[in-house]
C-alpha positions as CSV (number, residue, x, y, z in Angstrom):
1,X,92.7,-78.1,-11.3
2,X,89.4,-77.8,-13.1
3,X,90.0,-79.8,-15.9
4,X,92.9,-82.4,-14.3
5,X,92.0,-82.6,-10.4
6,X,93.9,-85.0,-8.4
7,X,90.5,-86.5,-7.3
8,X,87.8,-87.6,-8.6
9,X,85.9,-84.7,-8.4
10,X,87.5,-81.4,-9.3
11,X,86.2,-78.3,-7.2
12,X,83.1,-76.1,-8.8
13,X,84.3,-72.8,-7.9
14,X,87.9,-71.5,-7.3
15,X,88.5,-68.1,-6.7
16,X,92.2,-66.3,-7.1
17,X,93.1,-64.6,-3.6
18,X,96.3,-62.7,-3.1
19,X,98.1,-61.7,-0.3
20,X,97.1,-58.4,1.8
21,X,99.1,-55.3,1.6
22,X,98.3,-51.6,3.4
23,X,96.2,-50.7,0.1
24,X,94.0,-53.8,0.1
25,X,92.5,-53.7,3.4
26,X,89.0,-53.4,2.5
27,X,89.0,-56.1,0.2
28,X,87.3,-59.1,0.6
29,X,88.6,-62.2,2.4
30,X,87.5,-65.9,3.1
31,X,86.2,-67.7,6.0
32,X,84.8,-71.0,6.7
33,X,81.2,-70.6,7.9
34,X,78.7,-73.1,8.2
35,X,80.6,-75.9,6.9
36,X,80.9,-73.7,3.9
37,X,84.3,-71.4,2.1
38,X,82.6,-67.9,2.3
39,X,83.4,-64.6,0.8
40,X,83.3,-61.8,3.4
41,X,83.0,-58.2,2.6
42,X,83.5,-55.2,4.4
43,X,80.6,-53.8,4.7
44,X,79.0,-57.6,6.1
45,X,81.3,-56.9,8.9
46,X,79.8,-54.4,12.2
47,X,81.6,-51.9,13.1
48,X,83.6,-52.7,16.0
49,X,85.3,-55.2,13.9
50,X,86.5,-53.5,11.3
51,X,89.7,-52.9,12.4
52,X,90.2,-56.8,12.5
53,X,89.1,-56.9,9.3
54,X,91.7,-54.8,7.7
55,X,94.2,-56.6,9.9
56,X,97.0,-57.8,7.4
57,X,98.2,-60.3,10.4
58,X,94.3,-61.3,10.8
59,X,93.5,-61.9,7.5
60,X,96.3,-62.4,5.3
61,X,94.7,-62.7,1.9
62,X,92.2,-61.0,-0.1
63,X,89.6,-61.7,-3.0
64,X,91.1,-61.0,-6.4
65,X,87.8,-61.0,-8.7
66,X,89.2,-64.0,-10.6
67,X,87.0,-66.5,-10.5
68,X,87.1,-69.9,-12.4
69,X,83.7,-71.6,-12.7
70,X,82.0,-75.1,-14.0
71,X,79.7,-73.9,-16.2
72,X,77.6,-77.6,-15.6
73,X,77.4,-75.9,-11.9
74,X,75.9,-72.7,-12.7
75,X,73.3,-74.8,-15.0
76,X,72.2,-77.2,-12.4
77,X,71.9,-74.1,-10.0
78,X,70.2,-72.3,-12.1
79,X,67.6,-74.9,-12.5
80,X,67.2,-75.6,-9.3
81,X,66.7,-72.2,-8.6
82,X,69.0,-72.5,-5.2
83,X,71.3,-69.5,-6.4
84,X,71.7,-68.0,-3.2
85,X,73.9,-64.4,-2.9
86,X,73.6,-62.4,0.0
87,X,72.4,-58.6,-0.4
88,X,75.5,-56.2,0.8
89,X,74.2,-52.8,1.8
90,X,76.3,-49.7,1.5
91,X,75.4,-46.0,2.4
92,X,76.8,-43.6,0.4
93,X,76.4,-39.9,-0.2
94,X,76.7,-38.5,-3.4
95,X,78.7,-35.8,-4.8
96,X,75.3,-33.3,-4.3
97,X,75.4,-34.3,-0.3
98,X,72.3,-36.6,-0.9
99,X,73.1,-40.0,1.0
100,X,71.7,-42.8,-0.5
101,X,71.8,-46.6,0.0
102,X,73.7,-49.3,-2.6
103,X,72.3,-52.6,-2.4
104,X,74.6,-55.0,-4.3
105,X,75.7,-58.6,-4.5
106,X,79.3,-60.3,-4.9
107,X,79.7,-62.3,-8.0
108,X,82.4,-64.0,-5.0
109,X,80.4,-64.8,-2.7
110,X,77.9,-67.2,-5.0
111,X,81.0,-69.9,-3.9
112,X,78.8,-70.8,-0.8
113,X,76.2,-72.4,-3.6
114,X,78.8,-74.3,-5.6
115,X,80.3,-77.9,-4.0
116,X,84.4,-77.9,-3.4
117,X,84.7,-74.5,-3.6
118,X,88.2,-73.5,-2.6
119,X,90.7,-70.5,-2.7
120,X,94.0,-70.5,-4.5
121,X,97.2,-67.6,-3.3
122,X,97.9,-66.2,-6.6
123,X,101.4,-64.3,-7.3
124,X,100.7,-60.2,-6.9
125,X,101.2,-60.2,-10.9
126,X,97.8,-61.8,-11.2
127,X,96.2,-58.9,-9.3
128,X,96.4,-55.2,-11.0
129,X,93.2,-53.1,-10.2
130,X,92.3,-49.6,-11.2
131,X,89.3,-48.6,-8.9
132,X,91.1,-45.2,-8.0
133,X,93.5,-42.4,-9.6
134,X,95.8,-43.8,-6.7
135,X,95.9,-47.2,-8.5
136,X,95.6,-45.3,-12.1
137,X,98.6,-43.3,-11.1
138,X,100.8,-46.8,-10.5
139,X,99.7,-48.6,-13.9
140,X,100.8,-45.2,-15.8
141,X,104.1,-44.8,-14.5
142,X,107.1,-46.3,-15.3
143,X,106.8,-49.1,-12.7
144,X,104.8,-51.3,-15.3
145,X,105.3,-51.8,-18.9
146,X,103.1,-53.3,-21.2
147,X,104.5,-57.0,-23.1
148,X,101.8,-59.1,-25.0
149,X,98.4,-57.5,-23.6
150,X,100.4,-58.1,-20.1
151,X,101.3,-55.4,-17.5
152,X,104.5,-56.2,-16.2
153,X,106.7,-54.5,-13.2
154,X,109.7,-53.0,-14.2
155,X,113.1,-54.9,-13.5
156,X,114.4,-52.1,-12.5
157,X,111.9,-51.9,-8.9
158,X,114.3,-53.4,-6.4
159,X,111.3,-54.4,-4.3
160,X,108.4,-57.0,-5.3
161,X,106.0,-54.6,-3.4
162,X,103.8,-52.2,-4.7
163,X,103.7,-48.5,-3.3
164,X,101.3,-47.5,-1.3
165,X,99.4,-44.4,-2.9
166,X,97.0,-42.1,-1.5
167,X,95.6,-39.0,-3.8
168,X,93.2,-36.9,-1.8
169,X,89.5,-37.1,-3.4
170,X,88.6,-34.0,-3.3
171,X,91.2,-32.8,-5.7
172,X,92.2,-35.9,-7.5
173,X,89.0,-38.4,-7.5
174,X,88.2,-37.3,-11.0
175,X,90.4,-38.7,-13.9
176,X,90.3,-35.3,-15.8
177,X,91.2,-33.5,-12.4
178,X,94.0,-36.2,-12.0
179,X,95.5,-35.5,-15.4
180,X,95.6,-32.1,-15.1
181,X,97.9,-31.9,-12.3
182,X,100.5,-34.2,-13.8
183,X,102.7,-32.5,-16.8
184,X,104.2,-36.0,-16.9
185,X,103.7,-39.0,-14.5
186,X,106.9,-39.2,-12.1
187,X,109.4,-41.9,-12.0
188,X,108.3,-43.9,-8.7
189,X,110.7,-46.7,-9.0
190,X,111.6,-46.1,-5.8
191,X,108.9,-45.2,-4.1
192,X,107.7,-46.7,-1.1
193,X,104.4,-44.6,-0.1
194,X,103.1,-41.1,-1.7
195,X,100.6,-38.9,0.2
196,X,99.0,-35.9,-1.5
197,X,96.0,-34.2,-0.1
198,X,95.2,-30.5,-1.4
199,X,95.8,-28.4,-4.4
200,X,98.9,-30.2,-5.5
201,X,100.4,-30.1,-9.4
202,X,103.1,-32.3,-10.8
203,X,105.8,-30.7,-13.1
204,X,107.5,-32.7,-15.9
205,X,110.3,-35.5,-15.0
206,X,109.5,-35.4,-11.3
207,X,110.8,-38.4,-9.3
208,X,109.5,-39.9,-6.0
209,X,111.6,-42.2,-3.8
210,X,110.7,-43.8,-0.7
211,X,108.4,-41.7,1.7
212,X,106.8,-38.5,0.0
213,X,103.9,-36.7,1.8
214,X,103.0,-33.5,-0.3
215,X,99.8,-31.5,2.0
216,X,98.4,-27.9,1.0
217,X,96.6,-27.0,3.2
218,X,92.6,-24.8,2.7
219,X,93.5,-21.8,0.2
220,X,97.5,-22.8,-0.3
221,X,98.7,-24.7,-3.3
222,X,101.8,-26.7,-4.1
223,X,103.3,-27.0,-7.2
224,X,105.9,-29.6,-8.0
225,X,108.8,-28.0,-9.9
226,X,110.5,-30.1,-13.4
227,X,112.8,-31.8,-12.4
228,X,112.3,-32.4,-9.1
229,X,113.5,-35.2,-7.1
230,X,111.7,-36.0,-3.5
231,X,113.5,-38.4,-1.5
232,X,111.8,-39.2,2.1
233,X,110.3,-35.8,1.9
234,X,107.4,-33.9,3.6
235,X,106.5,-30.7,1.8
236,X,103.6,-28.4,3.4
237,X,102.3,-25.0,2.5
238,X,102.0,-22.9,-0.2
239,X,104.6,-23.4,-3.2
240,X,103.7,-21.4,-6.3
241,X,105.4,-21.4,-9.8
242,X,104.1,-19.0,-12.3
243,X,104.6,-18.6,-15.8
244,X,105.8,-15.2,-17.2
């Protein structure tokens, strides 16, 4: 489209968007603003409509971080000196309690600056991320192999959907806390959402189908046995295996 457009002038700025699952609500979206495609983030939006926001049925698609630029644009901007971005703030606290506040600009949202900027719904396959152990956890199991530099799903997944993960952060945020809990990572062909939130470990040749929430509560611990399958499962308490 950059290089053949059906027009006479092919668009400046094209950004991959996907469609939104339960995991990508806080990604960005587009909106027409101004007379002008914008990129939206969730911390632009106030607080009362954040729940809109992550709407799947309100927003349907979200902002990949693929972005396909004229380079002759980003020269004649650049010259002009009209390279707008807006400044996103975030508060965060970090891991000594101190809160502090991000200031940060979205390479997507420079679109507003650029003329015939446009969107384009991209297949899920063109949309992997790995921000979280949640996601790490997906791209190391045996739902994706790896075929000429490409991550590919597994034939084997009878649904095009990804699983919903959740890890809890305070015992899995870090990827050397992550590995240590998992002996092997389990089979999750078949899984449709995983929950884990405590002190949870993972035994060798576990497998995970459908709905699997695993909580251990303050001072308990769960451990996963080898060899364990979890099918539509909730599992709660303290479960301890100990070598001898």
């Amino acid at each position: 489209m950059l290089l053949n457009p059906d027009n006479a002038q092919s668009p400046e700025f094209v950004m991959e968007v996907t469609n939104k699952t339960r995991a990508d609500v806080k990604g960005g979206t587009l909106i027409h603003y101004e007379n002008k495609l914008r990129l939206l983030e969730i911390a632009q939006v106030p607080k009362e409509h954040v729940d809109d926001f992550k709407s799947v049925k309100t927003f349907k698609i979200f902002n990949t971080n693929n972005l396909w630029i004229k380079l002759d644009a980003i020269v004649r901007l650049q010259e002009e000196g009209t390279m707008d971005l807006d400044v996103i703030v975030n508060h965060k606290a970090l891991d000594n309690g101190l809160n502090v506040i991000q200031l940060e600009t979205a390479a997507g949202a420079a679109m507003k600056n650029f003329e015939g900027s446009l969107g384009i719904n991209v297949p899920r396959s063109r949309f992997l991320p790995v921000k979280k152990t949640s996601d790490l956890l997906l791209v190391m199991s045996n739902l994706y192999s790896l075929a000429s530099g490409s991550l590919d799903m597994s034939p084997k997944r009878m649904f095009p959907s990804v699983p919903l993960v959740k890890l809890g952060d305070n015992h899995f945020a870090k990827v050397r806390d992550f590995l240590r809990r998992f002996a092997s990572i389990p089979d999750i062909l078949e899984l449709d959402h995983l929950t884990v939130s405590g002190d949870v470990t993972f035994g060798r040749g576990v497998s995970l189908k459908g709905t699997v929430i695993i909580i251990a509560n303050h001072g308990d611990r769960i451990d996963i046995p080898s060899g364990a399958i979890l099918e539509n499962k909730i599992v709660s308490g303290n479960l301890r295996i100990l070598d001898h």
